[in-house]
N, C-alpha and C positions, 0 to 999 in steps of 0.2 A: 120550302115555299119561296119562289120567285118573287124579289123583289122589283122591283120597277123606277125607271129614271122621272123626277115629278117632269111635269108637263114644261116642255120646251125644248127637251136637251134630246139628241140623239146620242146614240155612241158607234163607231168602226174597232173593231177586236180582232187581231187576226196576227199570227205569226209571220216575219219576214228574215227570218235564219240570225237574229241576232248572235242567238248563242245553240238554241238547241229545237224542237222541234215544237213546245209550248206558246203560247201567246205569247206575243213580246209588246207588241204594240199598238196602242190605244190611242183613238180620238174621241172625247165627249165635246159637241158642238151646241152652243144656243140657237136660237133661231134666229136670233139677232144678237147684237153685240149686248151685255148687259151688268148689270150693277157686278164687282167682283172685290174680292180679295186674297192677299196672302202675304206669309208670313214665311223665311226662309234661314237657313241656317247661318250660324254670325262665324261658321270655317272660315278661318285665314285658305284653306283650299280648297273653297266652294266653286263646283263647281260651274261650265258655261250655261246649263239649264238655268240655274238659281239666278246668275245674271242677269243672265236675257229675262225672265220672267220677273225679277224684278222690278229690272224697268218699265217690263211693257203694263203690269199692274198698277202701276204707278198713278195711273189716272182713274185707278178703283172701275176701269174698264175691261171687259176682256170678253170675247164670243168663245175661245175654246181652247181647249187644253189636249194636248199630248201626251204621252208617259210612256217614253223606253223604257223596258225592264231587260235587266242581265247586263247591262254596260253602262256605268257610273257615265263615263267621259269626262271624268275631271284627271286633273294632270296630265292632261294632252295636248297641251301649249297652242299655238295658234291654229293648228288643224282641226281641234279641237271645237274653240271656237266657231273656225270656219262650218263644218260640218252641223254644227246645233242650229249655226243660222240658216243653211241650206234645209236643215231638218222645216222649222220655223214655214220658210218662204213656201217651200213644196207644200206643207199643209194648206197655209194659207189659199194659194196657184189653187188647190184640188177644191176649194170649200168656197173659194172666190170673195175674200176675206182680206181685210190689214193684215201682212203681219203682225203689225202691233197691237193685234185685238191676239193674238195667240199666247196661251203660257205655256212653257214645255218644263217635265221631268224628268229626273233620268234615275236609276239607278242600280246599280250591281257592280262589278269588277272594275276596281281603279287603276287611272294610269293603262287602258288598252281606249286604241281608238274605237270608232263603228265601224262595222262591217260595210262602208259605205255603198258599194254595189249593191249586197242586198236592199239597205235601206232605202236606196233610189228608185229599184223594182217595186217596192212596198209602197214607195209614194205617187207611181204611176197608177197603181190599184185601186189607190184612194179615190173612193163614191164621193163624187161631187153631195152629195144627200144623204147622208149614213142613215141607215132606218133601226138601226138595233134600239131596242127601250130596254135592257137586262145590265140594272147596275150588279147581279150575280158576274155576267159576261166581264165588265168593268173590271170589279173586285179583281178575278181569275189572272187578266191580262196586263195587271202590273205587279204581280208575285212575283218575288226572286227564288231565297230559300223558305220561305211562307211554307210550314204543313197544311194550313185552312185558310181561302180567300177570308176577306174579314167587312160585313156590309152592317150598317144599321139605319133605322128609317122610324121616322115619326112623323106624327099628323100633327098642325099645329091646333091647339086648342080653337072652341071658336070659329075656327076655318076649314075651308077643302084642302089648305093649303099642306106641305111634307116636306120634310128635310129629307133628304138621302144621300148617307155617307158612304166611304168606302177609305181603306185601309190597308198598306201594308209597312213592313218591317217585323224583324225578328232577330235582329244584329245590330251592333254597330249605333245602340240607343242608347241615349240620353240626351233630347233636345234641350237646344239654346235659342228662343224663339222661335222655333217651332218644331216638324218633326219628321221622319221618316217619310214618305209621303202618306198623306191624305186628301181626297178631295170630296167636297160636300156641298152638293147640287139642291136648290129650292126654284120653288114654282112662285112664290110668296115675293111679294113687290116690298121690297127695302131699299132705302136710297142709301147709292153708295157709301157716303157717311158714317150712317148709323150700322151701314154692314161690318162693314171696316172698324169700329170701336166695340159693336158687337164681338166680330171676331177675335179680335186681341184678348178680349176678354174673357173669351169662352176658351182660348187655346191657353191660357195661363195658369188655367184649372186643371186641366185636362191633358193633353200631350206634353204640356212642361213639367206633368208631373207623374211622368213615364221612365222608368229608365231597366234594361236589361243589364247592360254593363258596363257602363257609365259614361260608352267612348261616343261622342257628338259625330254624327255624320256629315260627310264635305256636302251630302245630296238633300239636304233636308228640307223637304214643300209641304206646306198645309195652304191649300187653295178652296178659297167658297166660290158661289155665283150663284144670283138670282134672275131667274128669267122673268118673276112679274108676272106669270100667264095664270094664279091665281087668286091675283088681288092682294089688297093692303091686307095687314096682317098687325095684332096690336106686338108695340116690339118687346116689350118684356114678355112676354107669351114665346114669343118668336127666341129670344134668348133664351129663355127656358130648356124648351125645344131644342136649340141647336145643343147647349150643355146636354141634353139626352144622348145625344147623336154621337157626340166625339168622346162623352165615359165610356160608353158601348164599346166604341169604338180602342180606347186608349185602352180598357182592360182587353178586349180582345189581343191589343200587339202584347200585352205584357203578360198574356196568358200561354201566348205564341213562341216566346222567347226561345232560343235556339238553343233546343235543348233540354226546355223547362219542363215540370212533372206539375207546378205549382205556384201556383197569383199568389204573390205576399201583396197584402195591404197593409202598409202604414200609414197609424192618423196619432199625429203630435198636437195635442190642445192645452191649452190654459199656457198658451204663449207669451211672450213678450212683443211680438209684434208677426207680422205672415213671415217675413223672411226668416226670420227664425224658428219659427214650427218647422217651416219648407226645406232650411238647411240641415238641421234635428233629423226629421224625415228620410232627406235624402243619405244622407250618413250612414242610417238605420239600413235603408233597403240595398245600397249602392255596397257594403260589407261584404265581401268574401266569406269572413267567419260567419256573419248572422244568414247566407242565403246558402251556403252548404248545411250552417243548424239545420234550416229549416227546411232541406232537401232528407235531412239525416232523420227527420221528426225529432229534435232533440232540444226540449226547452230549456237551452241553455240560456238564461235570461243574461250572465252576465258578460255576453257579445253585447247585446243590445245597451247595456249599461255603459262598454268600452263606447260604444260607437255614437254614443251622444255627450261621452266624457270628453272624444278629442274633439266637441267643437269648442275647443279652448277661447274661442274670442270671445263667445260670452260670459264674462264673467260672473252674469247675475243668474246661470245654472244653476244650482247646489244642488248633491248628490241626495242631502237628507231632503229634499222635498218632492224630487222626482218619485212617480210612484210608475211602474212599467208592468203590463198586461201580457198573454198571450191570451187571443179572446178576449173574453170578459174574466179570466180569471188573475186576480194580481198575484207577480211573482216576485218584487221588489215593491216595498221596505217589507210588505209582508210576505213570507217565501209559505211553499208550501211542501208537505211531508213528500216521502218516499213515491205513497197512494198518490197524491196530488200530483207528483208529476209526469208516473204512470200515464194518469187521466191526459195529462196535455199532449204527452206523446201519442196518444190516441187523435186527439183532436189535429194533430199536427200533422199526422199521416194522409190529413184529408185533400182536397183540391185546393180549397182557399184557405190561406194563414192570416190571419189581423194579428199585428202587432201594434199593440195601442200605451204611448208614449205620454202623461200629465208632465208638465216641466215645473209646473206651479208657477209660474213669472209672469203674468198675464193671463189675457181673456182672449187670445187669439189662437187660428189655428190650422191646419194643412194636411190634409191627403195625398199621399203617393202610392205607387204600383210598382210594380215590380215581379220578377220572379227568383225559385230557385236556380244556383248553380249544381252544374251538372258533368258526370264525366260526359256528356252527351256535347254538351256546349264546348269541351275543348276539342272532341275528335272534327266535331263539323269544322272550326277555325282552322286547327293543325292542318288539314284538310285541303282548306276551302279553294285555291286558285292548283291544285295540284291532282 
């Protein structure tokens, strides 16, 4: 089923030899400049995309967005630079636009420049008017090593109004304020403001609490924008809504993993506070031993037990109250026979694994994602620039 960009936004999709013969390179345009935001990775070697887009969002403004795929362009010193801003201006020049209404992404191989000849032919091409409406098209033409584009989409309650997202990464995850790239386009009239706290909000849920293999990207953009072409919208509705968009979305990248067979969820509750269900959590999924168990189907519950033992800083853990699930069935303090774990290695062989964490220290609590590791994920790495 084709999905569709909501009312305002066009897109350009089209290959320009970045790297190989696939889409590389993407423009989604408003029709007018309008409400925006985003959220970008905290790499000491982020790179000139994350900059530049920084700033230019800065004013919760923005008509349109870029996305090279297959060449990061970070650690490429001042050409680097120079080239993103060239990237930048030419869009702008084609679309007859500020620069500084434009945000750009980048990502794939680091430390190589652009192809900048191609890239320059590829900005002459650029349709003053891009007509595409296929957030499918979108999805497609910012994949790197991506095996499935990744799109989701909701109507908001109430209104005509839709969120439509899109997604990728499959490496190189574990966002730090934000993620991989993502971007998620609405028709629904939100003032920049409420977009922008919305959005923080909804990515802290959601892509911060995503991780494949623990390592934060220099490239990482999570970008919104409201064109407004379908009216006001109540905002908790509209948050709602957009939390739809980016779960979809955040298990589709952790479903994606490079490599992966298998979504592990983890949910750590009766917390001591969020950050520590979150840090619990991420311990749990981000394990080497618990995400090989759980590639092996092998309820070895006492990984999971290691992996919430070394969060040593909290003190007020104890071992005797922790009680730790696979599924719904507990395998610590009460363990289960021979038969019993038979049963879970059945369950475990499945697509999705819950691993479900009580701390007993509280009333609070955290969701994360994740997947298994895999010989599959070291051969792509070992691999990957060779």
């Amino acid at each position: 089923m084709t999905v569709s960009l909501p009312l305002g936004f066009r897109a350009h999709v089209t290959n320009i030899g970045i790297k190989d013969t696939s889409d590389d390179f993407t423009v989604v345009v408003a029709d007018t400049a309008c409400s925006a935001a985003g959220m970008f990775t905290q790499s000491r070697f982020a790179g000139p995309s994350v900059v530049i887009s920084r700033e230019h969002v800065s004013n919760l403004r923005a008509q349109a967005v870029v996305v090279v795929s297959k060449n990061a362009n970070v650690a490429t010193g001042n050409e680097g630079i120079a080239n993103a801003h060239e990237i930048v201006n030419g869009v702008a020049a084609a679309l007859t636009c500020s620069p500084s209404d434009i945000l750009i992404a980048s990502t794939g191989v680091i430390g190589r420049q652009y192809p900048m000849d191609n890239v320059r032919a590829g900005l002459v091409s650029l349709p003053s008017q891009p007509q595409g409406t296929s957030a499918d098209d979108v999805a497609r033409g910012i994949m790197t090593t991506d095996t499935v584009s990744k799109t989701a989409e909701c109507t908001i309650a109430g209104s005509s109004a839709r969120i439509v997202g899109v997604a990728k990464g499959v490496g190189m995850i574990e966002p730090n304020m934000a993620t991989l790239i993502t971007l998620m386009f609405t028709d629904a009239d939100i003032a920049p403001a409420d977009l922008n706290d919305i959005f923080q909000r909804v990515i802290a849920t959601t892509f911060n609490c995503v991780s494949v293999d623990t390592d934060t990207s220099t490239s990482d953009t999570a970008i919104v924008m409201a064109s407004g072409k379908a009216g006001s919208v109540d905002l908790a509705t509209f948050e709602t809504a957009l939390h739809e968009v980016a779960l979809s979305l955040t298990k589709q990248v952790a479903r994606d993993g490079e490599g992966a067979e298998k979504l592990i969820e983890v949910r750590v509750d009766c917390a001591r506070d969020y950050e520590q269900a979150k840090t619990v959590a991420k311990a749990i999924v981000n394990s080497p031993l618990v995400k090989t168990a759980v590639h092996g189907a092998d309820p070895n519950w006492g990984r999971v037990a290691m992996a919430v033992g070394k969060c040593s800083q909290y003190q007020d853990i104890q071992q005797d109250n922790v009680v730790i699930r696979f599924g719904n069935q507990e395998v610590y303090p009460t363990q289960v026979d021979s038969s019993g774990l038979a049963t879970l290695s059945t369950y475990m062989k499945g697509a999705d694994v819950l691993i479900h964490v009580s701390l007993n220290t509280g009333t609070s609590h955290s969701t994360v994602w994740g997947c298994d590791l895999t010989d599959g994920y070291v051969r792509i790495n070992a691999d990957y620039t060779t």
